[in-house]
Rosetta silent file (secondary structure, phi, psi, omega in degrees, C-alpha in Angstrom):
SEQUENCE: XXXXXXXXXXXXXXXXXXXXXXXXXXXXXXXXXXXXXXXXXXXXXXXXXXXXXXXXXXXXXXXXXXXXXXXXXXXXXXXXXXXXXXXXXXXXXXXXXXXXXXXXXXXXXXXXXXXXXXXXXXXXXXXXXXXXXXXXXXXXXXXXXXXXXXXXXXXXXXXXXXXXXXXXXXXXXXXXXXXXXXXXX
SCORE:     score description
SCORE:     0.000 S_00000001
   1 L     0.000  131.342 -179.903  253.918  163.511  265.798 S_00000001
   2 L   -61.449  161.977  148.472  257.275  165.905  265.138 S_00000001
   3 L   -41.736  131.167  169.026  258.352  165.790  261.482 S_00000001
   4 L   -76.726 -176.101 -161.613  260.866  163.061  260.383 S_00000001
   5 L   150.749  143.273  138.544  264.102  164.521  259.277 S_00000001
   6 L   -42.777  143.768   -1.189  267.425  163.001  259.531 S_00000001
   7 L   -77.877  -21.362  159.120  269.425  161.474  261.357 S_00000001
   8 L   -12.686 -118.884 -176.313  265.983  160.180  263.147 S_00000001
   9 L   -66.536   91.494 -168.274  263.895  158.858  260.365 S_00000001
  10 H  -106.714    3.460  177.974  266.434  157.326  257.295 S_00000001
  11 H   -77.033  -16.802 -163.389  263.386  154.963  255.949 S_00000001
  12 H  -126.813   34.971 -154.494  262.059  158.076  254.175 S_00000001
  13 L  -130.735   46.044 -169.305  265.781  158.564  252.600 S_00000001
  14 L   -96.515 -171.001  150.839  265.061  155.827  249.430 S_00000001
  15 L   -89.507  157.011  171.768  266.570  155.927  245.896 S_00000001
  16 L   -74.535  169.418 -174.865  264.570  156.063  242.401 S_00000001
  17 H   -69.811  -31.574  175.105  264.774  152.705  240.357 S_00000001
  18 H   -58.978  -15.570  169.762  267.223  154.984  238.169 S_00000001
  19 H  -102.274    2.014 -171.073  269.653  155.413  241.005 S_00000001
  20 H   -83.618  -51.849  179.189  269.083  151.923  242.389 S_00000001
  21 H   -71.920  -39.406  170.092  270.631  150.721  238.520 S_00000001
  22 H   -36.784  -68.081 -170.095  273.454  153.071  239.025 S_00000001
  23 H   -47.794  -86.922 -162.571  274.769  152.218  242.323 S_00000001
  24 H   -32.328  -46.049  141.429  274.287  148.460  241.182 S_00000001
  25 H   -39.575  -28.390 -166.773  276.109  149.021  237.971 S_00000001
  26 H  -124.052   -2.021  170.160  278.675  150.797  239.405 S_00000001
  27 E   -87.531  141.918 -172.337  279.770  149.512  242.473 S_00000001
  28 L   -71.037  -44.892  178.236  282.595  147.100  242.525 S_00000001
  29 L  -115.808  154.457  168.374  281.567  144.756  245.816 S_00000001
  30 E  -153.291  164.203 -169.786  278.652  144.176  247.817 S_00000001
  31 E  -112.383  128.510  153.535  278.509  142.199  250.993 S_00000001
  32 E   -93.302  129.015 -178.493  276.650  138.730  251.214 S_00000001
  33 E  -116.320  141.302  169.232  274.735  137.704  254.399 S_00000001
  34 E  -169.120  156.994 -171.575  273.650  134.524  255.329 S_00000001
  35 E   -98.873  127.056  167.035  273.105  132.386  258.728 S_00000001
  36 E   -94.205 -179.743 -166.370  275.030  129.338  259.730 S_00000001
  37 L   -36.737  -35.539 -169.002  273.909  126.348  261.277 S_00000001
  38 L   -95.334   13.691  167.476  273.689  127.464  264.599 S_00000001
  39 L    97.482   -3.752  178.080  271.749  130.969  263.986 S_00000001
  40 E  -105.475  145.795  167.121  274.689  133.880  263.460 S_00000001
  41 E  -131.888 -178.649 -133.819  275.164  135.791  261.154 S_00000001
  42 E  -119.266  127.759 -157.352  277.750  135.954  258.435 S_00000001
  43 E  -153.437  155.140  172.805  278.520  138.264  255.722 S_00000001
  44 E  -161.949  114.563  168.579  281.753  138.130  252.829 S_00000001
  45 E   -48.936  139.147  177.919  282.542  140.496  249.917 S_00000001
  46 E  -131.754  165.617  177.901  281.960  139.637  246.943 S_00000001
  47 L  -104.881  165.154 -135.676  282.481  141.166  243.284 S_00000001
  48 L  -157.404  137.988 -174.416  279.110  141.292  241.696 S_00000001
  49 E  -145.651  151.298  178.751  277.136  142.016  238.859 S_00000001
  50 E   -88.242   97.318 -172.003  273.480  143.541  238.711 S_00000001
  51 E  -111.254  126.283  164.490  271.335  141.474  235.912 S_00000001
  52 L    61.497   26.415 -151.285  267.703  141.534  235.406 S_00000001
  53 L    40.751    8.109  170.923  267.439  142.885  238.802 S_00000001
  54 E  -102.710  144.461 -172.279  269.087  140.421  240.301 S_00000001
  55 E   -92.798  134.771 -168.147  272.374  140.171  242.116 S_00000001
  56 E  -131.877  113.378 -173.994  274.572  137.293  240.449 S_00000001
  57 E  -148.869  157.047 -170.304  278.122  136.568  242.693 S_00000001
  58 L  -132.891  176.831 -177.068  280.023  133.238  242.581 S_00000001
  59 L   168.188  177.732 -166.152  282.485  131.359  245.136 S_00000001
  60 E  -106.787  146.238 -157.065  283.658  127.762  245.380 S_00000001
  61 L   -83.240   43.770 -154.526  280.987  125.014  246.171 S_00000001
  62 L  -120.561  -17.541  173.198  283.376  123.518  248.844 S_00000001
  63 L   -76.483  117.736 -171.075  282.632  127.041  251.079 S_00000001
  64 L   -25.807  -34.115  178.742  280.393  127.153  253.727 S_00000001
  65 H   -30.056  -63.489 -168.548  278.682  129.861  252.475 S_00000001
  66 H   -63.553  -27.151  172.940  276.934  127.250  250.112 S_00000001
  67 H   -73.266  -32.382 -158.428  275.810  124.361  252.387 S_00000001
  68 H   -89.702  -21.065 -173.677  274.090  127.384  254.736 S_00000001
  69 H   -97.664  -28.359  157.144  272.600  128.750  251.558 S_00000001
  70 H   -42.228  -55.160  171.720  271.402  125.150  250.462 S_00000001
  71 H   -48.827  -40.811 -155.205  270.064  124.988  254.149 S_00000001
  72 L  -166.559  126.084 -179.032  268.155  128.287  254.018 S_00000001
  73 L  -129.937   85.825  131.024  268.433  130.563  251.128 S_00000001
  74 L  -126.000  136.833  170.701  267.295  133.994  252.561 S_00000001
  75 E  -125.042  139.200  169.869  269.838  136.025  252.193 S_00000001
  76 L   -88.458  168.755  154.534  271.012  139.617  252.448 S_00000001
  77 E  -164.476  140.014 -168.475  273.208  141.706  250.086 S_00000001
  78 E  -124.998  140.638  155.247  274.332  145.100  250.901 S_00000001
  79 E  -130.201  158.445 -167.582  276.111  147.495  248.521 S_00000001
  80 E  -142.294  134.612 -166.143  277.502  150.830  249.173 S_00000001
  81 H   -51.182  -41.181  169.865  278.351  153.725  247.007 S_00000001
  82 H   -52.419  -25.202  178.279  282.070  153.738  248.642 S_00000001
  83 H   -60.111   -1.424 -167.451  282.215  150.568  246.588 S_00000001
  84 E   -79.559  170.748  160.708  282.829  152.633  243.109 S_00000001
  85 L   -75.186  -53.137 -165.669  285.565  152.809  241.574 S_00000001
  86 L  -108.978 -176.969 -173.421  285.687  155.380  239.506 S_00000001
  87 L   -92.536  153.220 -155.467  284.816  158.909  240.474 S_00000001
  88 L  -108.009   22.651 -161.573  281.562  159.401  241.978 S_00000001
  89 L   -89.236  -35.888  179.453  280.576  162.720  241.381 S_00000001
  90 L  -115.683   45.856 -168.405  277.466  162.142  239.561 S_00000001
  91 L  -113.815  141.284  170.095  276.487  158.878  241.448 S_00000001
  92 L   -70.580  143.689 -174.543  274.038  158.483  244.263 S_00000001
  93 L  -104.154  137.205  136.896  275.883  158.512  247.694 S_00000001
  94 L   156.877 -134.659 -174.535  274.418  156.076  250.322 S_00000001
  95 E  -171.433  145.691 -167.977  273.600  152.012  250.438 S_00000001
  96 E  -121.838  114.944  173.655  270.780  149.529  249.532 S_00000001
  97 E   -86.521  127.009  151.828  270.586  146.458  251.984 S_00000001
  98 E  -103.543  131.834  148.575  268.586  143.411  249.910 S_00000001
  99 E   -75.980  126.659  164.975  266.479  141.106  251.476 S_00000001
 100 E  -175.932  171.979 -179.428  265.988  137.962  248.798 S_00000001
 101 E   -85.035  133.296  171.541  266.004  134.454  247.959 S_00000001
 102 E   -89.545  131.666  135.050  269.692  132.639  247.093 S_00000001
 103 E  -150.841  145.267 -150.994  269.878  129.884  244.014 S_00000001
 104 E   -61.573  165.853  124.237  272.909  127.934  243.442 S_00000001
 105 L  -129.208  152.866 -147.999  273.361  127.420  239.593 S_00000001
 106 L  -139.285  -17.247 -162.972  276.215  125.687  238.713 S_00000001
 107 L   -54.610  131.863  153.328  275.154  125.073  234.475 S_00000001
 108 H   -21.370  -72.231  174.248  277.460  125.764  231.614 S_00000001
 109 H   -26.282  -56.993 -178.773  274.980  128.634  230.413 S_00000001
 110 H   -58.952  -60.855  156.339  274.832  130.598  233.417 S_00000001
 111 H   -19.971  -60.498  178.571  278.273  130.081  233.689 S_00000001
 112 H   -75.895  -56.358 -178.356  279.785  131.206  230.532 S_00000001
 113 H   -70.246  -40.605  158.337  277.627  134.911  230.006 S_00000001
 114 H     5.244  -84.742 -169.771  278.592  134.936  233.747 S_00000001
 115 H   -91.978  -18.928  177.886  282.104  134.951  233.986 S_00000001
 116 H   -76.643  -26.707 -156.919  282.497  137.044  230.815 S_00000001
 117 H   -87.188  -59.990 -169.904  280.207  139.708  232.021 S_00000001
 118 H   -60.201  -19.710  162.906  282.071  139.891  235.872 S_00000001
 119 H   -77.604  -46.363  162.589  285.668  140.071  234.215 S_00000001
 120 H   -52.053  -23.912 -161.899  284.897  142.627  231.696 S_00000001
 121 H   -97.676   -9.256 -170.303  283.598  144.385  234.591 S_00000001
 122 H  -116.522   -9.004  169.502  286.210  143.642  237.273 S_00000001
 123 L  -159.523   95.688  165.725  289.359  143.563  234.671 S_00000001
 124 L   -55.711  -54.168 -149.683  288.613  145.625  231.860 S_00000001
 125 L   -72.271  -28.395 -150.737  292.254  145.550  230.598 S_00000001
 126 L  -149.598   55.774  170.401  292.948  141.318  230.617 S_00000001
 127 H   -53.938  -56.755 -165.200  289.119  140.172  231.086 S_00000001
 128 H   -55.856  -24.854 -168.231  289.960  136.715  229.561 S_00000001
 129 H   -65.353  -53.319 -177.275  292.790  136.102  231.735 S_00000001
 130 H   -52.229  -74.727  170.622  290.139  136.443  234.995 S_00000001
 131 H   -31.085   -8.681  175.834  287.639  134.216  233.240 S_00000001
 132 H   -90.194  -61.477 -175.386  290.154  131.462  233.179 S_00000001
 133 H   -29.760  -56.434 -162.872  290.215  131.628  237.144 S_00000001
 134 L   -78.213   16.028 -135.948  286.721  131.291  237.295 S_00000001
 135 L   -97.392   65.695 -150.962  286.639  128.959  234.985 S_00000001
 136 L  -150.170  100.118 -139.122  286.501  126.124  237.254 S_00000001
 137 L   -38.038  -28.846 -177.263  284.077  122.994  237.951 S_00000001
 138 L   -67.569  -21.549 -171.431  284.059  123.409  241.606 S_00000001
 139 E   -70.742  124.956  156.316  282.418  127.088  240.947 S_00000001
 140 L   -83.500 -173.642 -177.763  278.832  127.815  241.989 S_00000001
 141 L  -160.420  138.915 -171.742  276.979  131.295  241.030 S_00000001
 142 E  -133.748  116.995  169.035  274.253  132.147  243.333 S_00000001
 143 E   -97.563  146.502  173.167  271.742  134.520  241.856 S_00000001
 144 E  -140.967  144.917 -167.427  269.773  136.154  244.428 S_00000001
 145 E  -101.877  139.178  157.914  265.927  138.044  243.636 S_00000001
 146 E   -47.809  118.100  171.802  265.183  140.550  245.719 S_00000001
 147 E  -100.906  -24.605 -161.708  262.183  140.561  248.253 S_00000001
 148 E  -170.059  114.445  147.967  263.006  143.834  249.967 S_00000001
 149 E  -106.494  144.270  170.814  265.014  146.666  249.436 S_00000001
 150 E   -97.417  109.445  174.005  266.307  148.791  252.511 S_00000001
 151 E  -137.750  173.744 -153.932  267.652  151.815  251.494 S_00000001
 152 L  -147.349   89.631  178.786  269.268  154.745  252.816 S_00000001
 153 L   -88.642  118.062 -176.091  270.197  158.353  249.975 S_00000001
 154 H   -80.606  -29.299 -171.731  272.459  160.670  251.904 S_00000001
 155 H  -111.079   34.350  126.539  272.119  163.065  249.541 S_00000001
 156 H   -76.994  -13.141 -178.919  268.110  163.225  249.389 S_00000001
 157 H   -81.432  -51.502  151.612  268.624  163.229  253.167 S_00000001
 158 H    -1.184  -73.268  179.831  270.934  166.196  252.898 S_00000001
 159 H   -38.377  -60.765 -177.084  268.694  167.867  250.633 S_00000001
 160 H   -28.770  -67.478 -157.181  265.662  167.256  253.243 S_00000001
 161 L   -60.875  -14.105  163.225  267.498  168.591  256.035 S_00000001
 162 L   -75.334  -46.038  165.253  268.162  171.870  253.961 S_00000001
 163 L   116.851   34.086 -165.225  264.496  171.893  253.179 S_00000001
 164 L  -113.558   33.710 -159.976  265.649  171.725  249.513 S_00000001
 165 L  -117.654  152.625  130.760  263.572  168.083  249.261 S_00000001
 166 L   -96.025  135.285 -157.339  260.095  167.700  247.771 S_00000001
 167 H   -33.781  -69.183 -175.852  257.821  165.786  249.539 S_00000001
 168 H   -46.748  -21.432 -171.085  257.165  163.742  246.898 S_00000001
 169 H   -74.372  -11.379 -173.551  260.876  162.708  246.216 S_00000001
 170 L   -95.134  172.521  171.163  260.959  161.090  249.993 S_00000001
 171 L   -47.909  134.983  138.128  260.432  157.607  250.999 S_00000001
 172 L   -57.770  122.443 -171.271  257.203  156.196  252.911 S_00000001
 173 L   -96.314  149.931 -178.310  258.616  155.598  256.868 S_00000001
 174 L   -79.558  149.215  174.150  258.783  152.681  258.162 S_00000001
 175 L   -44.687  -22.547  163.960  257.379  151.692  261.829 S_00000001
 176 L   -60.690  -29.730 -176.246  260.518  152.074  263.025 S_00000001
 177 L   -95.882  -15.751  164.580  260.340  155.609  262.303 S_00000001
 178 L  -104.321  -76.344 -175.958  257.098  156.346  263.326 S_00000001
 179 H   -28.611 -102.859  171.982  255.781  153.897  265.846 S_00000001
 180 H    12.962  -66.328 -171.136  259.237  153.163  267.454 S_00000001
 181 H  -107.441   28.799  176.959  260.741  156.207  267.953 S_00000001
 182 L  -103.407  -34.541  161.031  257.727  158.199  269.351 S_00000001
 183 L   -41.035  -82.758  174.361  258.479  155.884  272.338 S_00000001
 184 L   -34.833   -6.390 -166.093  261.901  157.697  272.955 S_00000001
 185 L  -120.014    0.000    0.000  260.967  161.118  272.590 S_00000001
């Protein structure tokens, strides 16, 4: 079998858990997926906050999102390094797709460290002022745990493709990348 290398084989492209808390810290949005009744699927940005390893995002319980996530809570959540804010220079470049299970919580508790922790993070300057928006009965908070991350570091891929990569720093490939694509070639 040839060597993987980029753009071919991106399964053997992942991040460390230390840039996996970066990105997650430091990205502003991430896109939530989830399938409606009839099987397609559906995805809407959301702001976001990385807890515990878990992705924590809110929305109003009167949005579809929530009866389809009620139905069936597998879920996706994708974030992407273009989501920062702030200058990137010493941030991992690429994007972590999660496969995991959504649950609604709706509880004062959850609620309250919640909404303080996504307004300091999404309005530094006037957090309380955001926290009154969310403040609101109708609001759900959907945490969602991870099952599977998909991930993709352009610049360990970069690196590879220079030959400036150590083995050890890549990724195990996925069947897609072995199996798969030894059919095409």
């Amino acid at each position: 079998m040839p060597k993987l290398a980029y753009p071919e084989a991106v399964s053997i492209y992942p991040f460390n858990e230390n840039e996996v808390d970066m990105i997650m810290h430091n990205a502003m949005e991430c896109t939530l997926m989830w399938s409606t009744k009839d099987g397609w699927p559906v995805g809407v940005i959301h702001s976001f906050i990385w807890k515990n390893d878990k992705i924590w995002l809110t929305f109003l319980a009167n949005r579809h999102r929530a009866a389809a996530i009620r139905r069936d809570n597998r879920v996706s959540v994708t974030v992407s390094s273009r989501a920062y804010e702030n200058d990137a220079q010493n941030f991992p470049v690429g994007a972590i797709t999660f496969k995991g299970k959504g649950v609604l919580l709706d509880d004062d508790d959850t609620k309250r460290w919640f909404y303080k922790a996504l307004s300091e993070k999404n309005s530094p300057n006037n957090p309380e002022s955001m926290s009154e928006i969310l403040n609101s009965p109708t609001r759900l908070i959907l945490c969602v745990t991870p099952t599977k991350k998909i991930m993709y570091n352009k610049l360990l891929a970069e690196a590879h493709s220079k030959g400036e990569a150590v083995e050890e720093m890549l990724g195990k490939p996925l069947e897609s990348d072995t199996i798969r694509m030894s059919n095409p070639r």
